[in-house]
C-alpha positions as a Markdown table, in Angstrom:
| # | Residue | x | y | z |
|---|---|---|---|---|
| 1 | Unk | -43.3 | 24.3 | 1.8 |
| 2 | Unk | -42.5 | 21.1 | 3.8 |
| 3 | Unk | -43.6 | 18.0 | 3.0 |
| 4 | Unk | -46.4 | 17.8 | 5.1 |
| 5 | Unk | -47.4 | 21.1 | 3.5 |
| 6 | Unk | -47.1 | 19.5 | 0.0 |
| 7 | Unk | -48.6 | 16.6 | 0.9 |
| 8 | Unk | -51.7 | 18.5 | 2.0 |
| 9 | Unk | -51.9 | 20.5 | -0.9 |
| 10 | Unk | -51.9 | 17.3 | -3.3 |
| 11 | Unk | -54.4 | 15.9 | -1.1 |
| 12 | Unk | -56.6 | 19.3 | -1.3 |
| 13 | Unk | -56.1 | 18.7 | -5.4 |
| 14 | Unk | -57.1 | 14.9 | -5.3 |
| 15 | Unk | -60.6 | 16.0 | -3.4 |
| 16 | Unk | -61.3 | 19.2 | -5.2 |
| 17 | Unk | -61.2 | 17.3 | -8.1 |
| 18 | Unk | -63.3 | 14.6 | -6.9 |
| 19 | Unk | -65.8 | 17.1 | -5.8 |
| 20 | Unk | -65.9 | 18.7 | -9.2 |
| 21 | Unk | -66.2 | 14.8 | -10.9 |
| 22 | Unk | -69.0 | 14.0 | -8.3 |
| 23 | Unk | -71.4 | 17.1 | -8.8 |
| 24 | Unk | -74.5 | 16.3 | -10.6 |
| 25 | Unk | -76.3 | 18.7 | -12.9 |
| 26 | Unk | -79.0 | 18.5 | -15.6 |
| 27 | Unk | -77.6 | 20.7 | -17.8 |
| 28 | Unk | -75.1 | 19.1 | -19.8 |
| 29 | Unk | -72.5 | 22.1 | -20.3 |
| 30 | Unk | -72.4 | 22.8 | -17.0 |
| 31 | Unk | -71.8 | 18.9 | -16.1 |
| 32 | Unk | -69.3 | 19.6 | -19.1 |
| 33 | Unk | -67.8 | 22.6 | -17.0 |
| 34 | Unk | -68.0 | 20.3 | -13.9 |
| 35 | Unk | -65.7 | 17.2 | -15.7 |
| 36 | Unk | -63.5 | 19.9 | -17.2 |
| 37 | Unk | -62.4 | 21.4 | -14.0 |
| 38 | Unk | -62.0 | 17.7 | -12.3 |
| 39 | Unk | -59.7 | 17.0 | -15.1 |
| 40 | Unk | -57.8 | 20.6 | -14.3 |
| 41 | Unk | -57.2 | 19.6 | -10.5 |
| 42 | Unk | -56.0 | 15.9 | -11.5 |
| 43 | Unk | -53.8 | 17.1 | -13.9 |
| 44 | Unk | -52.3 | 19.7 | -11.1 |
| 45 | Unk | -52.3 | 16.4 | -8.5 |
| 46 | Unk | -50.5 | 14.7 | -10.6 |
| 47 | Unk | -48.0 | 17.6 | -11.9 |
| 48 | Unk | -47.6 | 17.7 | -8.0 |
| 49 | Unk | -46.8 | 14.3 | -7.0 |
| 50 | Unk | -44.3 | 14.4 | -10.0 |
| 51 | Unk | -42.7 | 17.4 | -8.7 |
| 52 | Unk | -42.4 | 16.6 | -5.4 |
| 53 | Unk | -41.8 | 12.9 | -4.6 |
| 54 | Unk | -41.1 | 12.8 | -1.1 |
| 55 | Unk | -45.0 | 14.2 | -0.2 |
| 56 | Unk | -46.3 | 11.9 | -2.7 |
| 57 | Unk | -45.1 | 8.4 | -1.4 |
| 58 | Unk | -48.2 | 7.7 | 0.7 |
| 59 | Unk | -50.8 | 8.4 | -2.0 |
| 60 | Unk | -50.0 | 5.8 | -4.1 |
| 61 | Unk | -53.3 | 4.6 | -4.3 |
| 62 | Unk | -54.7 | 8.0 | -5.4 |
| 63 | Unk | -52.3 | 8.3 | -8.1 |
| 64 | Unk | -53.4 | 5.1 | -9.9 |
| 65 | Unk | -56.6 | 6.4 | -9.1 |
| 66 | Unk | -55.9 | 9.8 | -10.7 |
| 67 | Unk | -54.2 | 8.5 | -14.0 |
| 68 | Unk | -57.1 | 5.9 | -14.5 |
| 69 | Unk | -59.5 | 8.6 | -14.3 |
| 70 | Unk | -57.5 | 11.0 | -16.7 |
| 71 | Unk | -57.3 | 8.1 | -19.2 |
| 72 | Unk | -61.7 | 8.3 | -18.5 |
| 73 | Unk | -62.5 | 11.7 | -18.3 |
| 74 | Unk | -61.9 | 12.6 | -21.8 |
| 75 | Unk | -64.4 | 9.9 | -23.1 |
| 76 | Unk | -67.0 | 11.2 | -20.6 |
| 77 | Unk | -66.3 | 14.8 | -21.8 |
| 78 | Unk | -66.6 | 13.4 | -25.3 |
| 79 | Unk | -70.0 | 12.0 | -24.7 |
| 80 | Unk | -71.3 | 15.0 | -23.2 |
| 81 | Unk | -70.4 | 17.4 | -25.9 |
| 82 | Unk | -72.1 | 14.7 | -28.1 |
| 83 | Unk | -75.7 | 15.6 | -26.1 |
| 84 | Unk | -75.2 | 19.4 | -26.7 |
| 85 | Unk | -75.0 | 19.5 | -30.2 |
């Protein structure tokens, strides 16, 4: 891919993951199901941006973004699980 290719497809990860993060859902294991796959496309945005530098340069602000919310997501997950038991 070229790096507008690769910067695309970090983008698509960033959103797809925001998506997942933003849906809202009474249940709590499928909000569970919900954080768990934002936290799968984060961790592949951020895998990405490591792996390929050059596309990643401009989304500087979405990597701080990203790592902030990995540090968060676990907690949240943790306090869902919590409600299902």
């Amino acid at each position: 891919m070229d790096v507008e290719e690769q910067r695309t497809m970090l983008y698509a990860h960033f959103h797809i993951g925001r998506i997942y993060y933003k849906l809202i859902s009474a249940h709590p294991l499928q909000q569970l199901e919900h954080l768990n796959s934002c936290h799968t496309y984060y961790k592949r945005f951020i895998s990405g941006c490591e792996l390929y530098k050059e596309a990643a340069e401009p989304l500087h602000g979405e990597i701080g973004v990203v790592r902030e919310m990995l540090e968060l997501l676990p907690l949240k997950m943790t306090t869902v699980k919590a409600r299902l038991s």
